[in-house]
C-alpha positions as CSV (number, residue, x, y, z in Angstrom):
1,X,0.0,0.0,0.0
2,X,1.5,3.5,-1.2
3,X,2.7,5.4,1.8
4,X,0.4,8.5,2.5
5,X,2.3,9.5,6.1
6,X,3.9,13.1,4.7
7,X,1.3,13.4,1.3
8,X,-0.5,16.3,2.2
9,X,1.7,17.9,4.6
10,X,2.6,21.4,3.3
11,X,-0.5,22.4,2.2
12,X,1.1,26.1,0.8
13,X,3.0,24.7,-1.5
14,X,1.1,24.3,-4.9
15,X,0.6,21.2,-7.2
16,X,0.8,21.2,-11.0
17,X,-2.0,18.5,-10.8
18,X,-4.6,16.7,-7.7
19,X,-5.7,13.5,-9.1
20,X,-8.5,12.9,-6.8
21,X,-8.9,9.1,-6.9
22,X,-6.4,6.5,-7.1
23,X,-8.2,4.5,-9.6
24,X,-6.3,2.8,-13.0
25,X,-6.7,6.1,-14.5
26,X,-5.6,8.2,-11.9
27,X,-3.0,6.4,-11.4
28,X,-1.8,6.2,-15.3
29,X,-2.2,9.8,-15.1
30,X,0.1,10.7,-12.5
31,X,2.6,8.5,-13.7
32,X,2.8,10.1,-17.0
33,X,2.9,14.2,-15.1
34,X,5.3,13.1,-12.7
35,X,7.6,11.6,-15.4
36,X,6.9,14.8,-17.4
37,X,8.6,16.5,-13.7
38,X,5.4,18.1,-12.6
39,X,4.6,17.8,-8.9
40,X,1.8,15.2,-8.4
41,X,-0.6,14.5,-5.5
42,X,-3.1,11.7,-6.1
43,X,-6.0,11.6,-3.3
44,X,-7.7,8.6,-2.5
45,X,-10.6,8.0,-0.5
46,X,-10.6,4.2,0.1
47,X,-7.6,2.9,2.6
48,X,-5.4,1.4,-0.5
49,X,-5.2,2.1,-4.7
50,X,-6.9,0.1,-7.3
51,X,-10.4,1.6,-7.5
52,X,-12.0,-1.0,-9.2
53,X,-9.3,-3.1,-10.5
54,X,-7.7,-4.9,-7.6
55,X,-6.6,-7.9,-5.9
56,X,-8.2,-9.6,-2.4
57,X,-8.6,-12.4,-1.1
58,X,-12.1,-12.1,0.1
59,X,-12.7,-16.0,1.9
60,X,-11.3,-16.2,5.4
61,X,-8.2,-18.2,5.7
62,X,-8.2,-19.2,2.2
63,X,-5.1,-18.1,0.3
64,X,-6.9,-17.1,-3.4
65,X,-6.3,-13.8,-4.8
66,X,-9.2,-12.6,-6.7
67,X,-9.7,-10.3,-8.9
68,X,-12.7,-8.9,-7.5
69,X,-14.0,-6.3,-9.3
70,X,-12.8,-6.3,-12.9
71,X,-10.9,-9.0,-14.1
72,X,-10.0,-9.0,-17.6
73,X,-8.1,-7.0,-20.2
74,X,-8.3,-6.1,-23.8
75,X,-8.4,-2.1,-24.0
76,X,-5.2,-1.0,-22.5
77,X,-2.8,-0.6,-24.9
78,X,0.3,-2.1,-25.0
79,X,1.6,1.7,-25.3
80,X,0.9,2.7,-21.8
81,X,2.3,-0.7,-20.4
82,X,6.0,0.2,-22.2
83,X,5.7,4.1,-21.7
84,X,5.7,4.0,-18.3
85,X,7.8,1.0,-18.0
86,X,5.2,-1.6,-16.3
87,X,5.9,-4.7,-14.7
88,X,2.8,-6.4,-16.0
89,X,1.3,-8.9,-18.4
90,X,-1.4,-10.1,-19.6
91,X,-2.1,-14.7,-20.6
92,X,-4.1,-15.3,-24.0
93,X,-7.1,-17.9,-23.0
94,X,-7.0,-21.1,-24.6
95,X,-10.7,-20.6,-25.8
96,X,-13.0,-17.8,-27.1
97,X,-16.2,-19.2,-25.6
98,X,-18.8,-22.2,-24.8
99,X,-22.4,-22.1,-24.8
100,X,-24.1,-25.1,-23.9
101,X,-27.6,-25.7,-25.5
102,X,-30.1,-28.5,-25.5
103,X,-31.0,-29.4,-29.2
104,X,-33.7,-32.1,-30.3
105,X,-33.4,-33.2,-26.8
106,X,-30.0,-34.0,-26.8
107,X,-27.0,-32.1,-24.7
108,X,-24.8,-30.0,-27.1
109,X,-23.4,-26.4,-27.0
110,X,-21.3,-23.8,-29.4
111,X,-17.5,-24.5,-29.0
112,X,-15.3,-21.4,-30.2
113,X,-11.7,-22.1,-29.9
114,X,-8.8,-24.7,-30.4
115,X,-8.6,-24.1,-33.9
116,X,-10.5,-23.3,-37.3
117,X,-11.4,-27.0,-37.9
118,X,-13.1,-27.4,-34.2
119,X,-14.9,-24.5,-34.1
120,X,-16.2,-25.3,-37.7
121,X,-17.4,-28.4,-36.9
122,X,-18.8,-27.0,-33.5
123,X,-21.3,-24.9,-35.5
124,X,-22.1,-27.8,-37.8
125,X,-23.0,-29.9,-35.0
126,X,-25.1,-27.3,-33.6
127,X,-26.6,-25.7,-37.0
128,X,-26.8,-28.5,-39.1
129,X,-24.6,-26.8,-41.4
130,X,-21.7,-24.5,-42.7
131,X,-23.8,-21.4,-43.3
132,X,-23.8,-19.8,-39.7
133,X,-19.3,-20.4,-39.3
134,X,-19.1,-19.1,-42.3
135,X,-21.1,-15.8,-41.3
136,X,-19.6,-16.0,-38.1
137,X,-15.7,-15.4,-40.0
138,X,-17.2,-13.1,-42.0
139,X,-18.4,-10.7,-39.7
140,X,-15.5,-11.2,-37.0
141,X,-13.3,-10.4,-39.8
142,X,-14.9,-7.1,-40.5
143,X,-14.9,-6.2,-36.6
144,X,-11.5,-7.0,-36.8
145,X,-10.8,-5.0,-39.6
146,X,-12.3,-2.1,-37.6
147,X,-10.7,-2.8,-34.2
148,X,-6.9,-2.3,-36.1
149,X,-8.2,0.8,-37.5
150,X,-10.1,2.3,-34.7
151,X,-8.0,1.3,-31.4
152,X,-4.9,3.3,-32.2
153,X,-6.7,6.6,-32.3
154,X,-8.1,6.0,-28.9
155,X,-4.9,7.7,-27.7
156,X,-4.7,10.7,-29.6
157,X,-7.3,14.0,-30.4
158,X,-10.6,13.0,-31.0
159,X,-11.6,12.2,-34.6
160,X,-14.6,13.7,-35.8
161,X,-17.3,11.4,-37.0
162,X,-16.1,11.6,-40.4
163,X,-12.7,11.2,-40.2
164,X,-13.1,8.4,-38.3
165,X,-15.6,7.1,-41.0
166,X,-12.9,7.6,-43.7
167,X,-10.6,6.1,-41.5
168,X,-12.5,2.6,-41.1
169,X,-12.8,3.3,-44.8
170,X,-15.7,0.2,-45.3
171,X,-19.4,1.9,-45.7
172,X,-21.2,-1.8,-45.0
173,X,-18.9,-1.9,-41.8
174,X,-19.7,1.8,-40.6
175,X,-23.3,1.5,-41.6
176,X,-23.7,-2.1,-39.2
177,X,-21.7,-0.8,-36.4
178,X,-21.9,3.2,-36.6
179,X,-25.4,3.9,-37.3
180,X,-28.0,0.9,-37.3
181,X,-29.2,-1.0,-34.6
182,X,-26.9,-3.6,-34.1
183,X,-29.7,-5.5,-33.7
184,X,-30.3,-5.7,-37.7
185,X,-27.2,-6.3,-38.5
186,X,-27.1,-9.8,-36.3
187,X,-30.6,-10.7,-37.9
188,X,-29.3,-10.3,-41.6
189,X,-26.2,-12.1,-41.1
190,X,-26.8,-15.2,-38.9
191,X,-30.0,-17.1,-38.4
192,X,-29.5,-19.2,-35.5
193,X,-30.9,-18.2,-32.2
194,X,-28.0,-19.2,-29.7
195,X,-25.2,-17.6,-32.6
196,X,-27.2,-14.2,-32.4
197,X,-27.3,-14.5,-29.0
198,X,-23.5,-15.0,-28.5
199,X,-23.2,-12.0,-30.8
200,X,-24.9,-9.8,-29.5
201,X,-23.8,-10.3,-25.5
202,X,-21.0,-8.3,-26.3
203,X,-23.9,-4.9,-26.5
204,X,-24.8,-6.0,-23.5
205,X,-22.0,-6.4,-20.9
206,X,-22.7,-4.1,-17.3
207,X,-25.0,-1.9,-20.1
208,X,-29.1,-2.1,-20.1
209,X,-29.9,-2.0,-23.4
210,X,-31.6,-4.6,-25.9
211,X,-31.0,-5.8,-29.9
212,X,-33.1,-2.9,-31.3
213,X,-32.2,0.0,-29.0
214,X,-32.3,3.2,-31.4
215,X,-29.9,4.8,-28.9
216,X,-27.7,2.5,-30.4
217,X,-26.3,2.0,-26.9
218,X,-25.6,-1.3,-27.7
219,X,-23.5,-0.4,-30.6
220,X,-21.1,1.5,-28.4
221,X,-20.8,-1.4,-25.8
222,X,-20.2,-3.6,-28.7
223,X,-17.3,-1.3,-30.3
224,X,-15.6,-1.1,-27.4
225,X,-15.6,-5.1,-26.7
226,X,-14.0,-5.8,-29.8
227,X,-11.8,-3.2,-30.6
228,X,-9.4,-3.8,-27.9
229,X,-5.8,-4.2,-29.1
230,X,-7.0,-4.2,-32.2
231,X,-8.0,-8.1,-32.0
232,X,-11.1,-7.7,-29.7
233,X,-9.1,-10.3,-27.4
234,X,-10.1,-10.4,-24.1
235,X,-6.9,-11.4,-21.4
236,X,-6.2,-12.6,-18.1
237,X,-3.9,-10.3,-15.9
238,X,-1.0,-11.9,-14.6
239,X,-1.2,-12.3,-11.0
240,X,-4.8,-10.5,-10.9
241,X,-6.2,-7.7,-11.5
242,X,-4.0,-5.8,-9.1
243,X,-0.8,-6.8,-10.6
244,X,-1.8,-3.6,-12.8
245,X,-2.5,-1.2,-10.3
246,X,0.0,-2.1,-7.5
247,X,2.6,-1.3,-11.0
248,X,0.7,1.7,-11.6
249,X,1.5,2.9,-8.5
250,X,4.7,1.9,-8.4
251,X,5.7,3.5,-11.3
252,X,3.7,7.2,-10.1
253,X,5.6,7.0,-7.2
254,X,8.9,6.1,-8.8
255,X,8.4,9.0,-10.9
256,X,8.3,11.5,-7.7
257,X,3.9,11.6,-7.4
258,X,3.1,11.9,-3.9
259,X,-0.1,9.0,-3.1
260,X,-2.5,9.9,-0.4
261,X,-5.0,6.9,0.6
262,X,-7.8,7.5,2.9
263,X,-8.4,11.4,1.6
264,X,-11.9,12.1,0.7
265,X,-12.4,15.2,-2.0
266,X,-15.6,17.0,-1.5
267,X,-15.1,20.1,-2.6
268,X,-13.1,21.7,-5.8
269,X,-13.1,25.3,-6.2
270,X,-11.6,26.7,-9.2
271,X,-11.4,30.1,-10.8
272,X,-10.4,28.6,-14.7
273,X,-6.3,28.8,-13.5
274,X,-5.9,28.0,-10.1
275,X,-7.8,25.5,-7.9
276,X,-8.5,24.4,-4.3
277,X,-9.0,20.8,-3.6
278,X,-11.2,20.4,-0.2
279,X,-10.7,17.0,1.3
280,X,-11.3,15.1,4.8
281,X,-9.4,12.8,6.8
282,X,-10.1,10.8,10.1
283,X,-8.0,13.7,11.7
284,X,-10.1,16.4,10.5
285,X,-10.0,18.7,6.7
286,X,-7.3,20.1,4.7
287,X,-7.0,22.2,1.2
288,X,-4.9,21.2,-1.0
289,X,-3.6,24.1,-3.9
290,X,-3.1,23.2,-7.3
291,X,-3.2,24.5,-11.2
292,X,-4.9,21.6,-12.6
293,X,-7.4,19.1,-10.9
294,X,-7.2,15.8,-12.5
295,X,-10.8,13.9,-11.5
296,X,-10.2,10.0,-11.5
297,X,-14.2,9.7,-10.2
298,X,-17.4,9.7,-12.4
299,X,-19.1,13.3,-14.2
300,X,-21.7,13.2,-11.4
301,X,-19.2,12.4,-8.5
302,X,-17.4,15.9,-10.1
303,X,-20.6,17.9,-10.5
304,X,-21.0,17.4,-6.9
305,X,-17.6,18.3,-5.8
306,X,-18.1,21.6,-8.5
307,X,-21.7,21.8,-6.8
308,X,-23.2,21.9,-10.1
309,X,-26.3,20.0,-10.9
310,X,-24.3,17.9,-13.5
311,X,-21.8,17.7,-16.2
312,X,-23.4,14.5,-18.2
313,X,-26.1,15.8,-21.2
314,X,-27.9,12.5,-20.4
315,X,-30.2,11.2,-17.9
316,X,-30.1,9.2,-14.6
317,X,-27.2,6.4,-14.9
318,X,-27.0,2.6,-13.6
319,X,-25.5,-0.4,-13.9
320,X,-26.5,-3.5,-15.4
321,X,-25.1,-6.3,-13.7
322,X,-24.7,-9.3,-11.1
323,X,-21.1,-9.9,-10.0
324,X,-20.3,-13.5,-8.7
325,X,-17.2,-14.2,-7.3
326,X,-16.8,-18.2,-6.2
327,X,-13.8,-20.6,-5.5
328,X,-14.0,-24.2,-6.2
329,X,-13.1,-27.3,-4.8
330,X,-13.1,-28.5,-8.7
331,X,-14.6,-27.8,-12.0
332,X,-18.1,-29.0,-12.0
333,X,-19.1,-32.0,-14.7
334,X,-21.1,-31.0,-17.6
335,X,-24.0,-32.7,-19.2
336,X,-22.8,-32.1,-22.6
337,X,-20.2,-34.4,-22.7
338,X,-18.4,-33.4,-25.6
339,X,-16.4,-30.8,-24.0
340,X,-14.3,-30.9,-21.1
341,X,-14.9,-28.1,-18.2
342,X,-11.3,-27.4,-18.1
343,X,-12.4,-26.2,-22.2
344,X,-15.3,-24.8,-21.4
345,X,-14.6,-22.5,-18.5
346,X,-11.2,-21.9,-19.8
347,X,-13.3,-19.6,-21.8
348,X,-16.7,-17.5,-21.4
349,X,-19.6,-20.2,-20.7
350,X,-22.5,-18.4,-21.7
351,X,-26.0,-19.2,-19.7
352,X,-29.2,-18.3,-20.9
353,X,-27.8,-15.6,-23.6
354,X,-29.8,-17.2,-26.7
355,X,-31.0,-14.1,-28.5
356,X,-34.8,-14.5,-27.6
357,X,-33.7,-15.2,-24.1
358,X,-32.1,-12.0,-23.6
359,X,-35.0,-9.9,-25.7
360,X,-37.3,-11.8,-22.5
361,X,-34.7,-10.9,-20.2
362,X,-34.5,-7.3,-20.8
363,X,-38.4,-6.9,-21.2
364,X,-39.0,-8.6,-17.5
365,X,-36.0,-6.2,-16.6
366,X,-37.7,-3.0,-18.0
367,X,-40.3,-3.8,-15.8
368,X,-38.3,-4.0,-12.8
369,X,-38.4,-7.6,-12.0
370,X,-35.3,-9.8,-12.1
371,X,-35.2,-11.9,-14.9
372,X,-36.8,-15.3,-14.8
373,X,-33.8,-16.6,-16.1
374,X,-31.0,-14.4,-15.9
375,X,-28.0,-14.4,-18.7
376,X,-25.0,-14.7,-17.5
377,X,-21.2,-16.0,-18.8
378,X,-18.2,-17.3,-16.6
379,X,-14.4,-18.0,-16.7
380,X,-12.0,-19.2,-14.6
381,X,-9.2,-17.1,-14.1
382,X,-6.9,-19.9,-12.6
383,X,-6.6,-22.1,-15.9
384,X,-5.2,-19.5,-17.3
385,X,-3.3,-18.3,-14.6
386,X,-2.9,-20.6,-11.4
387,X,-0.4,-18.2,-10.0
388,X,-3.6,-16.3,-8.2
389,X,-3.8,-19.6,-6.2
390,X,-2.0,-20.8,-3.3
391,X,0.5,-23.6,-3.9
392,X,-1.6,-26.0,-1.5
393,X,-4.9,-25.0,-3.5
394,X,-3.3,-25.3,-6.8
395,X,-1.8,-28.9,-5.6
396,X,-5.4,-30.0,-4.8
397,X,-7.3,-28.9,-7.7
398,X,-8.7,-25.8,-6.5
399,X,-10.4,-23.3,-9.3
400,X,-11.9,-19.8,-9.4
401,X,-15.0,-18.8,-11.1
402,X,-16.1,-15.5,-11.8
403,X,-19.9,-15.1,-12.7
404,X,-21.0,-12.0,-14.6
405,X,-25.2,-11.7,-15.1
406,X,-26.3,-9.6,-17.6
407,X,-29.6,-7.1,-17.6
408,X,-29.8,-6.9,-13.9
409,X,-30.0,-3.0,-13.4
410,X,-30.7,-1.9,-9.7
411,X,-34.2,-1.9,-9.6
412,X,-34.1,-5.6,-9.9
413,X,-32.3,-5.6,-6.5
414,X,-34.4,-3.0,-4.4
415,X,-36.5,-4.3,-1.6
416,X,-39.4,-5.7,-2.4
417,X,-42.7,-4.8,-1.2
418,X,-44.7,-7.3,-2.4
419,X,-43.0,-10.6,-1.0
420,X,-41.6,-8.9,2.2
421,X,-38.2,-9.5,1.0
422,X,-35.5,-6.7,2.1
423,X,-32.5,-6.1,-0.1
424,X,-30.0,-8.7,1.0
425,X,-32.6,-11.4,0.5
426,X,-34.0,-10.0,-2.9
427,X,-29.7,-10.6,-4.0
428,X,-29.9,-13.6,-2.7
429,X,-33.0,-14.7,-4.3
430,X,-31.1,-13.2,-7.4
431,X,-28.0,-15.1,-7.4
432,X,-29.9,-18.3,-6.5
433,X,-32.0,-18.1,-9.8
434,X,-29.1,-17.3,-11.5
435,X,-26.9,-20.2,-10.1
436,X,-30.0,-22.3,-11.0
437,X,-29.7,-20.9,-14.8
438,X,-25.9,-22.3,-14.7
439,X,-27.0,-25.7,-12.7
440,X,-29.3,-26.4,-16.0
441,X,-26.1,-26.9,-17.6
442,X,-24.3,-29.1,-15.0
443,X,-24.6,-33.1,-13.8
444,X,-23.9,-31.5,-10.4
445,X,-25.4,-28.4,-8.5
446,X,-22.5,-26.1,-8.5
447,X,-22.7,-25.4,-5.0
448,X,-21.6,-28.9,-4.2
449,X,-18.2,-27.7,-5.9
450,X,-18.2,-24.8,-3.8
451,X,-14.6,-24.7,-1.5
452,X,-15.4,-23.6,2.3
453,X,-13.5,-20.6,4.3
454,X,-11.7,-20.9,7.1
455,X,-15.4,-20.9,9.2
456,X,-16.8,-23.5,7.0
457,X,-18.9,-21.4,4.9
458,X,-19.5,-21.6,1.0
459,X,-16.7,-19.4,-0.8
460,X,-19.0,-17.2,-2.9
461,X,-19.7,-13.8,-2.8
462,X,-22.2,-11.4,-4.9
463,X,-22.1,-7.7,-5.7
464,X,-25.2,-6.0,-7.4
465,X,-25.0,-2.7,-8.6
466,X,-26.0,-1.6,-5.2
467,X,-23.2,-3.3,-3.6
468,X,-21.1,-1.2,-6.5
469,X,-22.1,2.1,-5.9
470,X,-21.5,2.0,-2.4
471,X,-18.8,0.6,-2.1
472,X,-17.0,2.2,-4.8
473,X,-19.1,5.1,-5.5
474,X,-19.7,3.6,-8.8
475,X,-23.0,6.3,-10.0
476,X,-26.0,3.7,-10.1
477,X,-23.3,0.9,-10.0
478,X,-22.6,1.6,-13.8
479,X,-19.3,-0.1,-14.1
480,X,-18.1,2.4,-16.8
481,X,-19.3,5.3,-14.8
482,X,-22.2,6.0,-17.3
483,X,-23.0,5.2,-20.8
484,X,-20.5,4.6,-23.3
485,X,-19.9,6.7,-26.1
486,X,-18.6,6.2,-29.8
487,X,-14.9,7.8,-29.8
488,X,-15.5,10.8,-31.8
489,X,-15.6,14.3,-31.5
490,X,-19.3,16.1,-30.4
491,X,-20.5,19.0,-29.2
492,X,-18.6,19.6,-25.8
493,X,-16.1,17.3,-26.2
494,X,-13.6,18.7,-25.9
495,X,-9.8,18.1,-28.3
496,X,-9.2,15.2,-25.9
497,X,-12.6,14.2,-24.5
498,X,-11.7,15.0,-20.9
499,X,-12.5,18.2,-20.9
500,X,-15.2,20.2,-18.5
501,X,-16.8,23.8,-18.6
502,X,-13.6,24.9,-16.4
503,X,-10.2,25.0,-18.5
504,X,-7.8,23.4,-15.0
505,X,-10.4,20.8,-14.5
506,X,-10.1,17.9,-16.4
507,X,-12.2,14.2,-16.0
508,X,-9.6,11.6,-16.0
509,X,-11.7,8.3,-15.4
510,X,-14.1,5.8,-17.1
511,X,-16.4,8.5,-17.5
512,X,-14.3,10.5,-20.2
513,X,-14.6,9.7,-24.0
514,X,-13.0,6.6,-24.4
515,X,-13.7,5.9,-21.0
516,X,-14.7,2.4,-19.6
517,X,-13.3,-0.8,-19.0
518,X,-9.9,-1.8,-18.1
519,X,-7.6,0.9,-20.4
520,X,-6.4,4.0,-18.7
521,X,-6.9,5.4,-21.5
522,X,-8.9,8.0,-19.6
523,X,-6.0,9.3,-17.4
524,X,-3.7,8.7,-20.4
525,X,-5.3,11.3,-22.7
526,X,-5.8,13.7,-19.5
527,X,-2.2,13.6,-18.7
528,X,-2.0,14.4,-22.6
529,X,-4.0,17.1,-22.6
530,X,-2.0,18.9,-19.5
531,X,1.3,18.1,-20.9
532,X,0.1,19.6,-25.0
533,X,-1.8,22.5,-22.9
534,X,1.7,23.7,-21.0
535,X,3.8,22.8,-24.7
């Protein structure tokens, strides 16, 4: 944990930038403005770094480090990793994905991975023909094609909308992605229901939207989730999630950024040149001086601390999600027994994401119930990277799971009225129907796989977007801090897309343009625009 004993001592002295949260992207930012030899105080409210992307081990007594939050990687670019001279990796997965299906009665499921061949005859088996994998390579080619086009300008000046049109340079690709509901595009090019599904989960991950959505909010979910790297590859991190941002900090601190944990900003006062940041401490409050204020926290944790009403053009924001977090004693057995589990959670294993199912899903949703069956998809971080795993627990054939459900926004989690329940029995009511969705799929109830703690109980643990917001001040629980935008330049942008109404106040985190996932990309192009502002 970064030593915060002398951070704010000296509060006359001015900063050249206060990153208030020590988040990935607050944390990317002060590395690159302390390397650049500005003075650098990063505030953070919790009592360690991270934000959302860390390491714990969250089971009593049991040595398996979790990544708890977010857990896998595929939009930070390799850039950032060798600018600022990163001790971190990131492990391909042996397999794109399983989904497991029941068809004329009979166990089967869609196989992506190990190969060309296997996958090909995975869709044959499941479609009765060559049609659908042949769709399937056609239209992954063509996200591909945009990914290596789009992902390298993520870190420089926004493109307009039509230089970024020019720059994709394919009009059927633009038109599908760009400016139709993705929606159409999936029904014109495959005609299976459990292909369309797979397809389209990638619209839907931690965002409440639907196929048809003429917000086209599922569009920009769906960029961003296969543009990453330029492959649309989705990694395990080395050690955990952490292993990031325990570097990150390490390297902002190398560089000579001071990093103060348990600092909570309230209050930013700022005249356009120079700013005040107002914070608290268990010891009392302190102000903090400094020419640039660097916000690693969402647009309506800002507006708050500017005590404006808000600095998003859109509506109320939430989350749309069920985290699951379980360790196993061993893989569970599946019913379709032409795929190992070590295969099919090596990958995503999606549940209950056939394109109808999630078109029900979304409509009970909308109506504020929880989903009869909720979607969901799984990995286990461990095959790929046992590392996160005790030696004893690795010896003995221990696994992680990680559960993500889909089209859960916080509504479906409030207390409800009608059958008495209070909140922590409406999650648990949630994460027992959705445990049930995956047990469909298994010759064994999962929860006889579960491992136990230290005190003998199950190790599994649930966040909804409730648990999200207050513990990590997430707004709604939205895990990329509001709606995702397409990466162009709009009216109030800005040059960089970090930009607020007050020229030393910048938005460095998930909630920026470009914002979102795993990437710090967000404090990347905030350090950016400091460092071009002062050239």
């Amino acid at each position: 944990m970064p030593d915060a004993s002398h951070a704010t001592s000296g509060h006359s002295a001015v900063h050249d930038a206060v990153i208030v949260g020590g988040g990935h992207n607050g944390l990317v930012a002060a590395a690159y403005l302390a390397r650049a030899g500005q003075r650098v105080l990063v505030l953070e409210r919790l009592d360690r770094t991270g934000g959302a992307a860390v390491s714990t081990r969250p089971f009593a007594g049991v040595d398996a480090r979790l990544s708890r939050y977010s857990y896998l990687v595929s939009l930070l670019p390799q850039q950032i990793v060798d600018d600022l001279g990163l001790r971190f990796a990131v492990r391909k997965r042996s397999v794109s994905s399983y989904t497991p299906a029941v068809r004329d009665g009979s166990r089967t499921g869609l196989f992506v991975g190990g190969g060309t061949a296997r996958t090909r005859e995975s869709f044959a088996r499941l479609t009765g023909g060559s049609r659908e994998f042949e769709a399937w390579e056609d239209f992954y080619a063509m996200t591909q094609r945009v990914a290596r086009r789009v992902f390298p300008t993520l870190t420089g000046p926004l493109p307009t909308r039509a230089e970024l049109k020019e720059r994709i340079g394919e009009d059927a690709a633009w038109s599908a992605l760009f400016e139709r509901p993705l929606g159409e595009t999936v029904e014109e090019r495959f005609t299976d229901d459990l292909v369309r599904g797979v397809v389209l989960t990638d619209g839907l991950i931690g965002t409440f939207s639907h196929a048809h959505d003429p917000s086209l909010l599922q569009n920009r979910c769906f960029l961003y989730h296969v543009i990453g790297g330029g492959t649309g590859d989705w990694d395990v991190p080395v050690g955990g999630m952490g292993a990031l941002t325990e570097a990150l900090a390490e390297a902002a601190q190398a560089a000579g950024a001071q990093i103060a944990t348990g600092h909570t900003v309230h209050r930013i006062e700022t005249d356009g040149s120079t700013a005040e940041v107002h914070f608290r401490t268990e010891d009392g409050e302190g102000t903090v001086p400094a020419r640039r204020v660097l916000v690693n926290a969402s647009p309506d944790a800002l507006a708050g601390m500017l005590g404006e009403t808000s600095v998003r053009p859109a509506g109320p924001v939430a989350g749309s999600q069920l985290k699951v977090n379980m360790l196993l004693r061993r893989l569970p057995r599946l019913k379709d027994t032409s795929v190992d589990a070590r295969e099919a959670f090596a990958g995503t294993f999606h549940v209950a994401e056939g394109y109808e199912q999630l078109a029900d899903a979304y409509r009970q949703a909308q109506q504020g119930a929880l989903p009869r069956v909720p979607p969901s998809e799984l990995y286990c971080h461990s095959l790929t990277d046992p590392s996160i795993l005790g030696s004893a627990l690795a010896s003995e054939g221990y696994q992680t799971l990680t559960l993500f459900g889909l089209l859960t926004p916080p509504e479906c989690f409030a207390p409800s009225g009608q059958d008495g329940l209070d909140g922590e029995a409406v999650k648990a009511k949630a994460l027992a129907a959705t445990l049930a969705g995956l047990d469909e799929h298994l010759r064994e109830p999962i929860s006889e796989c579960l491992a136990l703690d230290a005190d003998g109980n199950p190790c599994i643990e649930a966040k909804t977007p409730l648990d999200l917001e207050d513990e990590l001040r997430l707004p709604g629980g939205h895990i990329f801090h509001g709606d995702l935008s397409f990466p162009v330049a709009g009216e109030g942008t800005g040059r960089w897309g970090v930009e607020t109404a007050h020229p030393n106040v910048l938005l460095c985190g998930a909630g920026a343009v470009r914002g979102g996932g795993v990437s710090g990309i967000g404090g990347h192009n905030a350090a950016m625009a400091v460092l071009e502002d002062q050239g």
